[in-house]
N, C-alpha and C positions, 0 to 999 in steps of 0.2 A: 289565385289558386284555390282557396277555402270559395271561393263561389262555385265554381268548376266542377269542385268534388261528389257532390250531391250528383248532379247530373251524369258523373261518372258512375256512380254507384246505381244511378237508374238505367242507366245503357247494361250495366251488368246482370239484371233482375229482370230485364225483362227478357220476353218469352225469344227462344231462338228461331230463327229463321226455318221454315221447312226445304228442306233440298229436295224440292218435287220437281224441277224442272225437266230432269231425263228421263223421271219416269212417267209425266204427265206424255210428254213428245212417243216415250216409245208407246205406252198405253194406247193412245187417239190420232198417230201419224201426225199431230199439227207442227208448225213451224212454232218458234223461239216466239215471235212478235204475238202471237195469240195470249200471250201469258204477263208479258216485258214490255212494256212504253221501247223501251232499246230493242231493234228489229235485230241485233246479234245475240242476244239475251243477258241475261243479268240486271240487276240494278229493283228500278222501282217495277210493283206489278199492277198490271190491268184489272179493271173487274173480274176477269176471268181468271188470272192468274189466283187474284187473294183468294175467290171462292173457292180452287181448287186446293192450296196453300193451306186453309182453315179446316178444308176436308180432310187433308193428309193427319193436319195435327189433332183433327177431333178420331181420327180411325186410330192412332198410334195412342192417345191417353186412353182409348177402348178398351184397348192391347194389351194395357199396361205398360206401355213403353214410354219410359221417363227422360225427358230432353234433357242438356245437360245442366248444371246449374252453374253458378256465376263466377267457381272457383273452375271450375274443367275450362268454362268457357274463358278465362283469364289468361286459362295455361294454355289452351289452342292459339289466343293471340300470340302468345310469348313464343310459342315455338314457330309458326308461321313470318313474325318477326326477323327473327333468328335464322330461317332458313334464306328471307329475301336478304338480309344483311348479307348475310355469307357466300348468298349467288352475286349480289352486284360488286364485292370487292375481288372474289377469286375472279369473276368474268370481267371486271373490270382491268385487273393487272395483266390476262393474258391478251384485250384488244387491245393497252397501253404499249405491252413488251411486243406485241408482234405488228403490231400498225407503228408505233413511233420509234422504239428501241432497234425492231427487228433481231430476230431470230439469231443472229450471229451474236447480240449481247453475249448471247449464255452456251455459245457453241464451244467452250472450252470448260462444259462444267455449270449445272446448276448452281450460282450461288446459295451456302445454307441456309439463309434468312430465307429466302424466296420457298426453299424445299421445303420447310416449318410450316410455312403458311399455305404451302398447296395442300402436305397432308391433311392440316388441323383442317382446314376448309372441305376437303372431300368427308373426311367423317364425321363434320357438322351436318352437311348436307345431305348426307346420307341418312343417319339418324333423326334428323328434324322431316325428312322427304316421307320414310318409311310412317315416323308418325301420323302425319297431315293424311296420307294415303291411306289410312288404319279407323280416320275420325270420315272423310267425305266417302268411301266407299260401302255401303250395304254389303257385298256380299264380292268374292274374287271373281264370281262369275260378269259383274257390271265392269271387269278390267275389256271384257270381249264384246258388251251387248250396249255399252254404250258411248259417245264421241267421247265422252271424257276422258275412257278409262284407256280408248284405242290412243288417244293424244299422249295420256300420261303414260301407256309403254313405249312408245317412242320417244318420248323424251329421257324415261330411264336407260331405255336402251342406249341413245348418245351418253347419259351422263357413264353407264358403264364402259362405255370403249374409253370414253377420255380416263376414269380411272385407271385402267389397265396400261395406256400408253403413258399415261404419268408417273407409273410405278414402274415399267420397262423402260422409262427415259431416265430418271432417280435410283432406280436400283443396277441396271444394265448396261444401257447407253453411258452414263454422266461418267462412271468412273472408268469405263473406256478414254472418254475424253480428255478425263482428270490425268491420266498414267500417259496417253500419246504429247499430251502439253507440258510434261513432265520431262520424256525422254526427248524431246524436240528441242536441240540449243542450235544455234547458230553456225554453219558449215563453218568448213578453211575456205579459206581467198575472198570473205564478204558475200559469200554466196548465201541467200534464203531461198528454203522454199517455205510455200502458205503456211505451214503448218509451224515452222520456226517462227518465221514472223508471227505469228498467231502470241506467243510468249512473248513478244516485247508490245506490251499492254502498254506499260507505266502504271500496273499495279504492281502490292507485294515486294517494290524494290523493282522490276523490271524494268527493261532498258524501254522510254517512250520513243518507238519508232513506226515511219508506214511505208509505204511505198506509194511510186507513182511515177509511171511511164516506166516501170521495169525498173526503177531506181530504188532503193533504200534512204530514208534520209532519218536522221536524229532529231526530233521536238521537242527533247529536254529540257531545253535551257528555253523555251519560248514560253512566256506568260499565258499563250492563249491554248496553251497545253496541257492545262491543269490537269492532273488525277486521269493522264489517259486519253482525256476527252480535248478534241478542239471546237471551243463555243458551246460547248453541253450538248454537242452533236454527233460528230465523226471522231470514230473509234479508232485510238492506237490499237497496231498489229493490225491492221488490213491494208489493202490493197484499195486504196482513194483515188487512182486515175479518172473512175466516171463521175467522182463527188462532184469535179472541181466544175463541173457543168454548170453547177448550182451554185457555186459559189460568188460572193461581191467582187475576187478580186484574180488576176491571170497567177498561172504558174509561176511568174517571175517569184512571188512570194514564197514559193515550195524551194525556187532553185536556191536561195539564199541560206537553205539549211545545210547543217554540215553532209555529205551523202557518206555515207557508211558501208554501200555494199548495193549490190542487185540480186532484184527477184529473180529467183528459177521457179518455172511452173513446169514441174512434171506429170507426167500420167499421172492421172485416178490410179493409188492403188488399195489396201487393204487400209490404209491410218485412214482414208476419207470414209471407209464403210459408215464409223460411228458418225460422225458429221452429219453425211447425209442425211442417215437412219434419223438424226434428231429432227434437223430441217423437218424430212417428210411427218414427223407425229408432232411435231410444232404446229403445223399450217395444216396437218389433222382437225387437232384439236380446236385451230381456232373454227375450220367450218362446222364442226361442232355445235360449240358457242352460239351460231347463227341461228344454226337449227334448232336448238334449244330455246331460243328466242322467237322462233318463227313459231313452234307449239304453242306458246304462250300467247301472242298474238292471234293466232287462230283460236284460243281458247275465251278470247275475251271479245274479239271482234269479226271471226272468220265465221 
């Protein structure tokens, strides 16, 4: 590590990079590869590239315009750090929950651990975003006059819809949710509907129950029912008739559970609004994410 250091402390000191690359391209109409070995641009520069490079930074010390020094540029890594950190765990947890979990995870209710970390994450990324945006842009007019800046308002633009529908799903939708899973207990005569069942989780005390072919059965007492979940997979309180598709082993295994009652599926009425409404900004959100991914990819190799 004491070898190391030295040469960190040289990476620090020496002279910063010229960000001429949009303005050499809008200046002379030329293509990326005129400047960049990489025909997408970025990375190492060409003869032509450095000469213009050396230009920019010998017209800017002219100027008087002083690059930054080794503490600014310390803090721009910390904060650009900081910003990717917090995009690949928040975007990471919503392709986890909505590719592997699915959506109906959290359709009675954002868990609060989960709502902690969406907040903290949106105004980490917010404020580290707004930074990075404050050190790479010259002037608010290069948001309109060059690829960068048209990438980077699309891409704010997504990340503000997703905050908006994260804060109407957390503030609006959830506790909708929280108060219909509330008032929803189990009819007379063993009768469920979705929404009743939806409450026999086998969380919190609940009763671990699912259906299947229009039946009600109890999973309680089965070891492979742990905490709700059967095999850290399928969800107590749903409706698992098409699971079993997929499953190693036939119905007979389901019939041998106690049966407790049958499903009723009634109309859509007013208790699905919320449901839905989350579904629809769930799978929002995640094409979102994609999009957001797809700027970046065009910003690096498009």
């Amino acid at each position: 590590m004491r070898i190391l250091l030295p040469f960190f402390i040289l990476l620090l000191l020496a002279p910063g990079p010229a960000l001429a690359t949009e303005e050499f391209a809008r200046e002379t109409g030329q293509e990326c590869a005129v400047c960049h070995l990489d025909p997408a641009g970025g990375g190492e520069l060409t003869g032509a590239g450095q000469g213009y490079a050396d230009y920019r930074q010998q017209a800017r010390q002219t100027a008087g315009v002083v690059g930054p020094g080794p503490l600014a540029r310390l803090l721009r890594l910390a904060v650009g750090y900081l910003h990717l950190v917090t995009a690949v765990f928040w975007f990471g947890t919503i392709l986890y929950v909505h590719l592997i979990l699915k959506p109906s995870y959290a359709s009675s209710g954002l868990p609060p651990g989960e709502v902690r970390v969406g907040l903290v994450s949106m105004a980490v990324m917010a404020v580290s975003g707004l930074a990075l945006t404050w050190y790479r842009l010259d002037s608010p007019a290069a948001l309109l006059e060059t690829r960068f800046g048209v990438l980077l308002l699309v891409k704010v633009g997504c990340f503000l819809v997703m905050v908006v529908t994260a804060l109407i799903a957390v503030f609006v939708v959830g506790p909708r949710l929280r108060r219909a899973r509330t008032e929803a207990t189990p009819g007379a005569g063993g009768e469920f509907s979705l929404e009743q069942l939806a409450t026999c989780d086998g969380a919190d005390g609940h009763p671990n129950y699912f259906a299947y072919g229009g039946r009600v059965y109890d999973a309680g007492a089965s070891r492979l029912w742990q905490g709700g979940r059967h095999m850290g997979r399928h969800p107590a309180g749903a409706d698992l008739t098409a699971a079993l598709e997929q499953a190693p082993h036939g119905e007979d295994r389901i019939l041998r559970l106690p049966e407790v009652g049958r499903l009723v599926v009634a109309a859509e009425g007013g208790n699905q609004r919320p449901r839905r409404s989350f579904f629809a900004m769930a799978y929002l959100n995640l094409g979102l994410v994609l999009a957001i991914l797809l700027v970046v990819a065009l910003w690096r190799w498009g």
